[in-house]
C-alpha positions as CSV (number, residue, x, y, z in Angstrom):
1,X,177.8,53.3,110.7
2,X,176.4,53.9,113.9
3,X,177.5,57.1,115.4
4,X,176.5,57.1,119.3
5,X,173.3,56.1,121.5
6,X,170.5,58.9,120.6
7,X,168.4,57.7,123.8
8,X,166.4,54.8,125.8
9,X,163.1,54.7,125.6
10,X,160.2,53.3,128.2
11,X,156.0,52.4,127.7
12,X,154.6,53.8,131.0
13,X,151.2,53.8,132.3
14,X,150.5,57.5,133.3
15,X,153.2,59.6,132.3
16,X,152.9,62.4,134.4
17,X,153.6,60.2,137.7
18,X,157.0,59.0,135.2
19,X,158.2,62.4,134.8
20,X,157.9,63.1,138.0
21,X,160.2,60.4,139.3
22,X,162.4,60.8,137.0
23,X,162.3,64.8,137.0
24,X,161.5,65.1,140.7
25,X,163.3,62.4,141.9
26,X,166.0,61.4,140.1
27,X,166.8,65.2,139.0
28,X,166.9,64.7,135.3
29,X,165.3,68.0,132.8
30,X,162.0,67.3,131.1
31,X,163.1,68.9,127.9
32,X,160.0,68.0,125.6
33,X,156.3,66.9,126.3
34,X,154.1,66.6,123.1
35,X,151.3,64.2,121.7
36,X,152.3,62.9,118.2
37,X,150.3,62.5,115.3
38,X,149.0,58.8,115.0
39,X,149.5,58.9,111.4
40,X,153.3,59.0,112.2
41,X,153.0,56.5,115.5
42,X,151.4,54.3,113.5
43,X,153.3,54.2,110.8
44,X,156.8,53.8,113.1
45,X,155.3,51.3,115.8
46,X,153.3,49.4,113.5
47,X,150.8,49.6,115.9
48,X,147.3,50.7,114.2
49,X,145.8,53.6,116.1
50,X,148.8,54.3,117.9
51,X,148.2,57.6,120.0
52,X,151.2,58.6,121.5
53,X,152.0,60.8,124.3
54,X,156.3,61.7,124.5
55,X,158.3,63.1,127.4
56,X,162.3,63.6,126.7
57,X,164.2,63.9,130.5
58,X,168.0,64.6,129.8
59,X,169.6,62.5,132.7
60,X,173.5,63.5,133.1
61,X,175.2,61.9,130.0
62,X,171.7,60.2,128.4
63,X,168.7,61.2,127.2
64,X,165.4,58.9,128.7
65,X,161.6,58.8,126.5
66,X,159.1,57.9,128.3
67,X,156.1,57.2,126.3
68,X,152.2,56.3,127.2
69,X,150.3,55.2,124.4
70,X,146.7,56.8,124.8
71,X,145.5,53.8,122.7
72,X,145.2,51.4,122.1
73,X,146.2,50.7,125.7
74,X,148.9,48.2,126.1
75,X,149.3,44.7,128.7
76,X,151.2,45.3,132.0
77,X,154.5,43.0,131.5
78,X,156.5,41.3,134.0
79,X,159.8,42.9,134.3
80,X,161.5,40.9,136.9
81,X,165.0,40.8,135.3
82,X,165.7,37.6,135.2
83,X,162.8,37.1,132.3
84,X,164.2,37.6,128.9
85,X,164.1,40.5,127.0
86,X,164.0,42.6,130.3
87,X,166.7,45.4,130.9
88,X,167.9,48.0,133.0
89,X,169.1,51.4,133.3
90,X,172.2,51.8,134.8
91,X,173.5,55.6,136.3
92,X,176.7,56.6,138.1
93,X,176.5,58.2,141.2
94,X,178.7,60.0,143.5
95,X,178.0,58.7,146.3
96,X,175.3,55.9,147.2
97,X,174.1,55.6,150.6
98,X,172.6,59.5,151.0
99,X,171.1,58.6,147.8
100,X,169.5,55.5,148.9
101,X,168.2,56.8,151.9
102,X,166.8,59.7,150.5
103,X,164.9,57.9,147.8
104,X,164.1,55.2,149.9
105,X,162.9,58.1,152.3
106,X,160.3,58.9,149.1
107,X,159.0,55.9,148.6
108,X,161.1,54.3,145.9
109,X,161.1,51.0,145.9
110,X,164.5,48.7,146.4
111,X,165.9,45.3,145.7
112,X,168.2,45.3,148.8
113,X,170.3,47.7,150.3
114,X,173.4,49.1,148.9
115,X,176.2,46.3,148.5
116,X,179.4,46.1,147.3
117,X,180.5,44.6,143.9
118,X,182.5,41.4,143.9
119,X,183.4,41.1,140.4
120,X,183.9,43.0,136.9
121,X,184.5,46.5,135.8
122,X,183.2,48.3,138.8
123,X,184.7,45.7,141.5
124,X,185.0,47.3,145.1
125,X,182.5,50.0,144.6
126,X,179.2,49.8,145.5
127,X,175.3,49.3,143.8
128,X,171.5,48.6,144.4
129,X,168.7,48.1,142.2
130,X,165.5,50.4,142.3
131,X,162.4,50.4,139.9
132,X,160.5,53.0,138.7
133,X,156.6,53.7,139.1
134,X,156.0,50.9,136.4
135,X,158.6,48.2,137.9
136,X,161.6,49.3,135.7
137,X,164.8,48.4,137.1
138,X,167.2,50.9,137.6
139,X,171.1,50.4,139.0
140,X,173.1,53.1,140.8
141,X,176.4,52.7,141.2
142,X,179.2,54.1,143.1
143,X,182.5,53.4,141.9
144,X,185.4,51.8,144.2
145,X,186.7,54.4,146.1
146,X,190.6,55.0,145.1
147,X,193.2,54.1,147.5
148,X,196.1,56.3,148.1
């Protein structure tokens, strides 16, 4: 039986710029940094040679891995989300625009501006899609706002 999600994981391509958008940026705690032992990588990838270096950020509710693989070196991927297999993270926030802006104001990169949600579980509030250093797509949404 599955108890709960343990955490999401990510292949990066330098992951010191990673944890510092996600750390810096994003405000989540880097709560481990370590190389692994490719005897274990490569026997739980299935990757031969795997050389593994981890970072755990604890975002509010989730815990994010990041992981660059030292070698052998992996294939950039297209992660436009339309293409199969590609996801996204997804966070909660209290309130949207000031967020935007002030990521937007650091460079992060953005599908569109804010907009509000037509449809579904979260209709009336409000989200955008962002992407990380390595074009992972991340939603922030603000939920409808209650009316008295």
């Amino acid at each position: 039986m599955i108890l709960r999600t343990n955490h999401t994981s990510f292949t990066v391509s330098d992951l010191d710029r990673s944890i510092a958008f996600y750390r810096d940026l994003l405000g989540f705690e880097l709560i481990s940094l370590a190389t692994r032992d490719p005897a274990f990588s490569s026997k739980i990838t299935g990757i031969a040679g795997a050389h593994l270096k981890v970072a755990y950020l604890q975002a509010p509710g989730h815990r994010i891995e990041l992981i660059q693989y030292l070698s052998p070196p992996g294939k950039k991927l297209d992660l436009s989300t339309h293409n199969i297999g590609c996801g996204h993270l997804a966070f909660d926030v209290d309130d949207l625009r000031p967020i935007y802006e002030r990521l937007k104001s650091k460079g992060v990169l953005f599908k569109s501006e804010p907009v509000e949600i037509p449809a579904g579980p979260n209709r009336g509030g409000m989200a955008v899609y962002c992407t990380d250093p390595d074009g992972v797509t991340i939603e922030l949404i603000q939920a409808p706002i209650a009316k008295a």
